[in-house]
C-alpha positions in Angstrom: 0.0 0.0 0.0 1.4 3.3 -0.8 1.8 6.2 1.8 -0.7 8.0 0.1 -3.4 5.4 0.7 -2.6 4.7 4.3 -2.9 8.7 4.8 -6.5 8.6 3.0 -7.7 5.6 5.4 -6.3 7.0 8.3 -8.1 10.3 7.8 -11.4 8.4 6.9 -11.3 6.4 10.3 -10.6 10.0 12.1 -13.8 11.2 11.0 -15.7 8.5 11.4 -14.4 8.8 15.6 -15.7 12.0 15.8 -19.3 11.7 14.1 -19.8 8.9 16.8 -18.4 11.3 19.3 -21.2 13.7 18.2 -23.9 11.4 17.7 -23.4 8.4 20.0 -25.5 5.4 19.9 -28.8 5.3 22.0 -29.0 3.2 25.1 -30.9 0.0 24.7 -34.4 0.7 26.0 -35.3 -1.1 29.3 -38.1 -3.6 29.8 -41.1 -2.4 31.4 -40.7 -4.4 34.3 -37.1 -2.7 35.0 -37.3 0.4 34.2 -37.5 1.2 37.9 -34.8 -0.3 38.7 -32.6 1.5 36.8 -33.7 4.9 38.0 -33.1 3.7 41.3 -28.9 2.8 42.8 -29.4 -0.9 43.2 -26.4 -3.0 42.6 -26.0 -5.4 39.7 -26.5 -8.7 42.1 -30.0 -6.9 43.6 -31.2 -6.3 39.6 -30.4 -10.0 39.0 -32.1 -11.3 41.9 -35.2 -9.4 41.2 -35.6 -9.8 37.2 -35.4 -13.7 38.5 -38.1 -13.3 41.2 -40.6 -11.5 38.6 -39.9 -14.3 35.9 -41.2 -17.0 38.4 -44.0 -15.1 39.2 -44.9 -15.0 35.5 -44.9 -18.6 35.3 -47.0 -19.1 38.5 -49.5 -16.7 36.5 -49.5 -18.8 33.2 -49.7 -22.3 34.8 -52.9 -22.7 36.2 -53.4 -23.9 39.3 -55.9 -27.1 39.7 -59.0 -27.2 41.1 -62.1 -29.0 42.4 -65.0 -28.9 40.3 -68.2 -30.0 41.5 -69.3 -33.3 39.1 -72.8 -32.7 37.1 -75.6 -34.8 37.8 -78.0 -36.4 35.1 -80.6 -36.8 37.6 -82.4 -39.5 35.2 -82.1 -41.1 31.9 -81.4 -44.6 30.6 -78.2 -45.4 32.5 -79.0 -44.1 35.9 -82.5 -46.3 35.9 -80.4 -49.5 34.9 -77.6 -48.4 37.7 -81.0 -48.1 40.2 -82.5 -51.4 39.1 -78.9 -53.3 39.7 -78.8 -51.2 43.0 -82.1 -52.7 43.6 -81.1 -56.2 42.8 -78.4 -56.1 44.5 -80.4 -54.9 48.3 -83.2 -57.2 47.9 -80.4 -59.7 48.2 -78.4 -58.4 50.9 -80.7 -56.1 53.2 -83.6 -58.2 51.9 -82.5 -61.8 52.8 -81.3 -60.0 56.5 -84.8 -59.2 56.9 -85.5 -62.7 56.7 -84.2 -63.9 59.7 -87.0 -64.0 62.0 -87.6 -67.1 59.4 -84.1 -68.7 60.6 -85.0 -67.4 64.2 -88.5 -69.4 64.2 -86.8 -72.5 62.8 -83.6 -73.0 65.3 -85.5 -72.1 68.2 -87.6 -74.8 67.6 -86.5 -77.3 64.9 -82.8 -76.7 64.4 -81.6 -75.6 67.5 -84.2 -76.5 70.7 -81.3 -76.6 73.0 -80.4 -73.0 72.9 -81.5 -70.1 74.0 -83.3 -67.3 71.6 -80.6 -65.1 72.7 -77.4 -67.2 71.4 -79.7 -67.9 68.4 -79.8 -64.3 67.7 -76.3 -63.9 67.7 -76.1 -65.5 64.5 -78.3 -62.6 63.1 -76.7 -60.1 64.9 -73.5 -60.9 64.0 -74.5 -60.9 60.4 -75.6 -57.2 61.1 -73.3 -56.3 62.5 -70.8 -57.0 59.8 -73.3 -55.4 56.9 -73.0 -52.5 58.6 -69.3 -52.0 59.9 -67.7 -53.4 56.5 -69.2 -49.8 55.8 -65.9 -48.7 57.3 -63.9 -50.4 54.7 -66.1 -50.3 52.3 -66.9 -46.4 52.1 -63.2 -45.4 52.3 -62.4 -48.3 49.3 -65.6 -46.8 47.3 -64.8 -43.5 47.0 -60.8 -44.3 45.8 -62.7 -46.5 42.9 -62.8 -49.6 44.0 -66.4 -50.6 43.0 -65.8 -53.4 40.8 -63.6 -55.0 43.5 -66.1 -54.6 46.3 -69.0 -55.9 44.7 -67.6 -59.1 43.1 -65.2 -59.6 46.2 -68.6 -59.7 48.4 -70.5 -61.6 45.8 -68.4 -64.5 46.1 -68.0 -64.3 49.7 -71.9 -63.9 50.4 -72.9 -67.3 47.9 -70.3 -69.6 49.8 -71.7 -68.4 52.6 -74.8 -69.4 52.3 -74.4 -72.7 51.0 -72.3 -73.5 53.6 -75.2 -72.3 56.1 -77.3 -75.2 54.2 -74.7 -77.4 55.1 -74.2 -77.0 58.8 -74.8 -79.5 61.3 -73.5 -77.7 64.5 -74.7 -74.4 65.8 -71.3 -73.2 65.9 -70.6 -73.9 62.2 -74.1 -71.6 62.0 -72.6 -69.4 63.7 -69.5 -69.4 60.9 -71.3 -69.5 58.1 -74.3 -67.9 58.3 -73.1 -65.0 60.9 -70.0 -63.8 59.7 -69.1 -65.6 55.9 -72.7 -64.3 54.7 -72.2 -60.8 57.1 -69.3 -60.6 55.5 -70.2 -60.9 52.2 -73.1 -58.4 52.5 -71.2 -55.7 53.8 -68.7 -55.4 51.1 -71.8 -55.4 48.8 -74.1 -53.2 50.4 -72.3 -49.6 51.0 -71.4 -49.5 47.4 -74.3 -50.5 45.9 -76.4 -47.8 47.7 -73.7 -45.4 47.4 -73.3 -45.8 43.1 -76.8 -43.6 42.9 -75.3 -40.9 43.9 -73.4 -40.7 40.2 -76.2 -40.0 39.1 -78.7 -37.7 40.9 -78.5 -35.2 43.1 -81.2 -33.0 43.4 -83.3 -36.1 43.8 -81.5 -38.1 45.5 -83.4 -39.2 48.0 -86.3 -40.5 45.6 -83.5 -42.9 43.9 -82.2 -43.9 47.1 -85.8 -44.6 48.3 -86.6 -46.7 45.0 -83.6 -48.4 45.3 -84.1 -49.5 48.9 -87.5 -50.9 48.2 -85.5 -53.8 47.2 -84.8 -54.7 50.7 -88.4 -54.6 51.4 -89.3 -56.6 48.1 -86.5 -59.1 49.4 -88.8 -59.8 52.9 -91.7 -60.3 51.1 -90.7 -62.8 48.8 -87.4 -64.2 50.5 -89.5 -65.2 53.8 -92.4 -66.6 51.9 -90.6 -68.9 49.9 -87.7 -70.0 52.8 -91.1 -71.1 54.7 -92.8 -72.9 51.6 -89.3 -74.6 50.7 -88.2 -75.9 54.9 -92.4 -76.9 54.9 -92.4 -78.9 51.8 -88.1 -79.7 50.7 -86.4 -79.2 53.8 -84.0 -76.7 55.8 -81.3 -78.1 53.6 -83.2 -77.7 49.7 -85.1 -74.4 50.8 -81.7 -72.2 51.7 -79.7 -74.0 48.7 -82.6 -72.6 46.0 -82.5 -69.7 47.8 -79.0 -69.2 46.9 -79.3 -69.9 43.1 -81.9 -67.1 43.0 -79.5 -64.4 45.3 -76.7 -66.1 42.5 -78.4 -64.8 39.5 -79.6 -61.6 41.1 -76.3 -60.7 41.8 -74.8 -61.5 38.4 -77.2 -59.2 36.7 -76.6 -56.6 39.6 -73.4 -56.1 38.9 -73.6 -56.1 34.7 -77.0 -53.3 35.5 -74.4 -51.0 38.0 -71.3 -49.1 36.3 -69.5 -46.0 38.2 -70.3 -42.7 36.5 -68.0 -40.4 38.1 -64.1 -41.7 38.6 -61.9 -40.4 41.8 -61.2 -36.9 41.6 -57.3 -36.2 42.1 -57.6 -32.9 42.6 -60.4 -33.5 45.6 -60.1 -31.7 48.5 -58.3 -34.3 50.8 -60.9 -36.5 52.4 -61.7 -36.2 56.2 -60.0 -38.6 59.3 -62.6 -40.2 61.7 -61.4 -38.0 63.9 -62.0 -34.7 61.7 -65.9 -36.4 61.2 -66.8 -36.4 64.6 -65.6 -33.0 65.4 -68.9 -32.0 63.6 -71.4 -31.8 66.2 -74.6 -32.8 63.8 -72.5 -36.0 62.5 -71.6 -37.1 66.3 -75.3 -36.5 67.1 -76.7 -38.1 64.5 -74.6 -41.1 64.7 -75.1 -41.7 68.1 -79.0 -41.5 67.6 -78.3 -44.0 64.8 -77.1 -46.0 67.3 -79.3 -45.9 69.6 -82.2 -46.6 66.9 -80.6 -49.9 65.8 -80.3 -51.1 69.4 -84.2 -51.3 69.3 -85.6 -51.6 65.5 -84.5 -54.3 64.6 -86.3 -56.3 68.0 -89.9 -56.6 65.8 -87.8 -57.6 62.1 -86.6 -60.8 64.4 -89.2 -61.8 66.3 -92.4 -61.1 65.1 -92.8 -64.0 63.6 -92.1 -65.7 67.3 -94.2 -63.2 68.7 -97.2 -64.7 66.8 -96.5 -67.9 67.0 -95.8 -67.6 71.0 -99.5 -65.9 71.4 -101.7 -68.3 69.5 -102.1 -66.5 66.1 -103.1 -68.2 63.5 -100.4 -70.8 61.8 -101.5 -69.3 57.9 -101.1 -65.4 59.8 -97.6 -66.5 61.5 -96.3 -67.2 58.1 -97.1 -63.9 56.7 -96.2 -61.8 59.3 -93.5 -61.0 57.8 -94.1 -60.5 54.6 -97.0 -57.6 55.6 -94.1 -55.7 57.5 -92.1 -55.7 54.2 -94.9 -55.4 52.2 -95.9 -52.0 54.7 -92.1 -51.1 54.2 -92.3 -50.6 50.6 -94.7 -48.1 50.7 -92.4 -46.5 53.8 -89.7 -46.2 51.5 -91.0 -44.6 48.6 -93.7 -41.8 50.3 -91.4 -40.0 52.9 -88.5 -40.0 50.6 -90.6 -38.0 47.6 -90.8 -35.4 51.0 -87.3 -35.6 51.9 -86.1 -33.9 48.7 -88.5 -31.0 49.9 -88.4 -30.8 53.4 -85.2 -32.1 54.3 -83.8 -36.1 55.3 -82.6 -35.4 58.5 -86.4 -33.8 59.4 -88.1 -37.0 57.9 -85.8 -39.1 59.6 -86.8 -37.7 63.0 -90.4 -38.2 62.0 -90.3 -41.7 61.1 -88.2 -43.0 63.8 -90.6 -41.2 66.7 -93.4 -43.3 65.2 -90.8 -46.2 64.7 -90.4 -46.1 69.0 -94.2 -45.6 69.3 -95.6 -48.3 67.5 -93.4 -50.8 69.0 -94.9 -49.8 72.7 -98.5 -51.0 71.0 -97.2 -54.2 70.5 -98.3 -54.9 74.0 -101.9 -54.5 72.6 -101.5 -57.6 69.2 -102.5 -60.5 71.0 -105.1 -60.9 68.2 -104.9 -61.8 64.3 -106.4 -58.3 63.9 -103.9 -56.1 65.9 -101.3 -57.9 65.2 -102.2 -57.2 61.4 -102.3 -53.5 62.5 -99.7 -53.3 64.2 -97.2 -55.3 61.5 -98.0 -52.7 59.1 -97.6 -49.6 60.7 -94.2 -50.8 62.0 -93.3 -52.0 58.4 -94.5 -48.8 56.9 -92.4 -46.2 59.7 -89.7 -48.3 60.6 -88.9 -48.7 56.5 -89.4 -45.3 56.0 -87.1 -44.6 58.7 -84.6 -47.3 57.2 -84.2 -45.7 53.5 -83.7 -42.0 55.6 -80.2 -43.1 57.1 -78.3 -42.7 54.0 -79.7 -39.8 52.8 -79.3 -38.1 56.2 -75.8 -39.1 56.5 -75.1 -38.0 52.9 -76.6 -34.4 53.7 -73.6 -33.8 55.8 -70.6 -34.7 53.1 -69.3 -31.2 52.5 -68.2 -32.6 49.0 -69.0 -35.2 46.8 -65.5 -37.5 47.5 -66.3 -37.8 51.4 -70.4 -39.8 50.7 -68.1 -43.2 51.2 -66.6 -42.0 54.2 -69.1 -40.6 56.0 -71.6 -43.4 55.2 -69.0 -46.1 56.5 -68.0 -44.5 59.7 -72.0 -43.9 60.3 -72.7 -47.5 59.3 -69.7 -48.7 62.0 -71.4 -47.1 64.6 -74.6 -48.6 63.9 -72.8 -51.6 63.6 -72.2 -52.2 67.4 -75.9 -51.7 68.4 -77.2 -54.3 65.5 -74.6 -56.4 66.8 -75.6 -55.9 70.7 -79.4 -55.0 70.3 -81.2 -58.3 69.4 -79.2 -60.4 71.8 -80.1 -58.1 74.4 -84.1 -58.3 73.9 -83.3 -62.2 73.2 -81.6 -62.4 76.8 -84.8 -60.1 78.2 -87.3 -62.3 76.4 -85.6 -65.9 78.1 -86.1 -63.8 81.1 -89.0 -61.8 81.6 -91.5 -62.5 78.5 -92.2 -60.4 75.8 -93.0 -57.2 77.9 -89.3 -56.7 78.7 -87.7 -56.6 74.9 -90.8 -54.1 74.3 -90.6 -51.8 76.6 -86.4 -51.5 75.6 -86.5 -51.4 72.0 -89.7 -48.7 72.3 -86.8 -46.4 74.9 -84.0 -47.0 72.6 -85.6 -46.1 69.8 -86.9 -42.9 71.4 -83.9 -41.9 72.6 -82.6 -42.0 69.2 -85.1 -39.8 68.0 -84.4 -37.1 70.8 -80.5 -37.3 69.6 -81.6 -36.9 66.4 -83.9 -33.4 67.4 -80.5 -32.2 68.9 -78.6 -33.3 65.2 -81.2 -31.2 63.4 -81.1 -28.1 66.1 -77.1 -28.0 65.8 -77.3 -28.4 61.4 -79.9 -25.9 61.1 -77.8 -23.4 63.0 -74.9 -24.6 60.8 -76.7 -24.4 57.7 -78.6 -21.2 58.4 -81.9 -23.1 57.1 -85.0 -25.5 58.3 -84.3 -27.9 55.8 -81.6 -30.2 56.8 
């Protein structure tokens, strides 16, 4: 390069020093988010730890954060009528074939079993009670992390072993076995969750569909007690429980094809409750001990009416069908109150039903003829269903959400448990005692007493809920 050229570059770099000396380059404009920062003297570490902080916050903003959304109810249609006829199948086989025990109770006392006592004889019922009602604790928890399937067909099996075994039994203890706890068993994995699948599929009317449902059990002592009677008269103890069992066999199978979970488990549900966070709620503690109470006495006329009216000359066609009129009573107990319940309120009907419930069991005092005895089988079957079909519903009213129904029914159910395990054993000893009179006049207190804990449950809910309908 000659001098001349590098003298021509060197003054062309020269000038352009000094037009960028004049006119200098703007500064890069700041983000929005820190433009105060740089009017202000923070220190390069401080605007780093900042610009960080804001970004985060941005992407707290843009995730969303999950939530629980209350499930919509079809509150009829095709699918929810099949799930309530395999719900009804599936109780007119488990609470059903409980209410025919006063059958099994006639026939040990007297054929079976002459050597014991009615009170160790009803310990095979009240054990089979007993563990309907507190699988509910296993049950309910198991139900509402979706485990329907496995329930049902666990407790299918169970229940149909069960029972033929109880055909097979020659010794009270293998009774005892079989019939108490392999067939209690067996019903209380199937029971919770077959009353509890209606609520996938109606809320608003809940009650109704419960109360249609439950008719089942009642069906089940109509028909159940009638033919166990017809079957030991004219087949034999062994014959009539063994056809028995392939009808509660089919009735199952098509129970559990009719019933199919609508609604799956929630992840994002609000944790579900502890025991211990349940019964912190006044209403609940109140209601489950009147639920306790209750079953200590209301189960006394289900077991031994039928020994009632044999034991005071009745008729031998009438002591057949005593029975049978209770449930027959019941079904119209557990369809009327719960078309009100919907308006007025379970836990108010409940109260209602179970105050008669205690009343009509003192006028058992006055049945000593075909004709009161008549009377007084319906009325009981009519209240003391009624009653009967309310416990769900009013233990549902209390869930807070939908993912705690299992819950709350099972730890209600386990309390109930206890009394239904206690109750009849109880009236049986009092009855080997002291006649008839005794059992009476303790079931009608219980039962009472019951009601009056469930006047406090409604007082305390009402003042929780801030209306009359609870």
């Amino acid at each position: 390069m000659s001098p001349q050229e590098i003298l021509n570059e060197d003054e062309l770099r020269a000038e352009e020093s000094a037009a960028m000396a004049a006119d200098p380059l703007p500064p890069p404009v700041p983000d929005s988010e820190t433009t105060t920062l740089q009017n202000q003297p923070h220190s390069p570490i401080s605007h780093t730890v900042v610009e960080k902080t804001t970004t985060e916050e941005d992407v707290e903003k843009a995730v969303p954060k999950p939530t629980h959304v209350m499930p919509t109810f079809p509150e009829g249609g095709l699918r929810a009528w099949l799930c309530i006829a395999g719900s009804w199948l599936a109780i007119f086989v488990t609470f059903g074939y409980s209410n025919t025990f006063g059958v099994f109770q006639d026939y040990y006392q007297f054929i079976g079993y002459p050597d014991q006592s009615a009170s160790n004889i009803s310990w095979v019922g009240s054990v089979q009670l007993f563990l309907q009602f507190s699988m509910g604790a296993i049950a309910g928890p198991l139900y509402d992390k979706g485990y329907f399937y496995h329930l049902v067909i666990t407790g299918s099996v169970i229940y149909i072993v069960g029972l033929f075994m109880t055909s097979l039994c020659k010794e009270f203890w293998q009774t005892v076995l079989a019939q108490g706890i392999c067939v209690g068993l067996g019903i209380g994995l199937l029971f919770l969750p077959a009353l509890s699948i209606i609520s996938h599929y109606f809320h608003r009317r809940r009650a109704l569909a419960i109360g249609i449902a439950v008719t089942g059990s009642s069906t089940g002592g109509i028909c159940l007690p009638i033919m166990l009677n017809n079957l030991i008269a004219s087949h034999g103890f062994r014959h009539a429980v063994q056809y028995t069992g392939y009808l509660i066999m089919g009735c199952l199978l098509f129970s559990i094809i009719l019933m199919k979970p609508r609604i799956p488990p929630n992840p994002n549900a609000p944790p579900r409750p502890s025991p211990k966070q349940l019964f912190a709620s006044l209403p609940y503690t109140l209601l489950c001990a009147a639920l306790f109470f209750i079953s200590e006495g209301i189960f006394f006329p289900i077991f031994y009416l039928q020994v009632y009216a044999q034991l005071h000359g009745v008729s031998h066609t009438l002591v057949f069908y005593t029975l049978a009129i209770l449930n027959a009573a019941s079904v119209f107990g557990r369809l009327t109150p719960n078309m009100l319940a919907d308006s007025f309120g379970p836990l108010n009907l409940s109260f209602i039903m179970s105050v008669c419930s205690g009343i009509i069991i003192w006028a058992m005092f006055g049945a000593g003829t075909n004709g009161g005895l008549i009377v007084v089988t319906i009325l009981y079957g009519f209240f003391s269903g009624a009653y009967v079909s309310m416990m769900s519903p009013a233990l549902i009213s209390l869930a807070h959400n939908f993912g705690e129904i299992g819950m709350r029914m099972g730890m209600g159910m386990l309390v109930m448990s206890f009394a239904a395990l206690s109750g009849t054993p109880i009236t049986g000893a009092l009855l080997d005692r002291y006649g008839f009179y005794a059992p009476i006049i303790w079931s009608g207190v219980c039962v009472l007493v019951g009601s009056a804990l469930t006047a406090a449950s409604i007082y305390f809910q009402i003042r929780v809920k801030g209306t009359w309908k609870v």
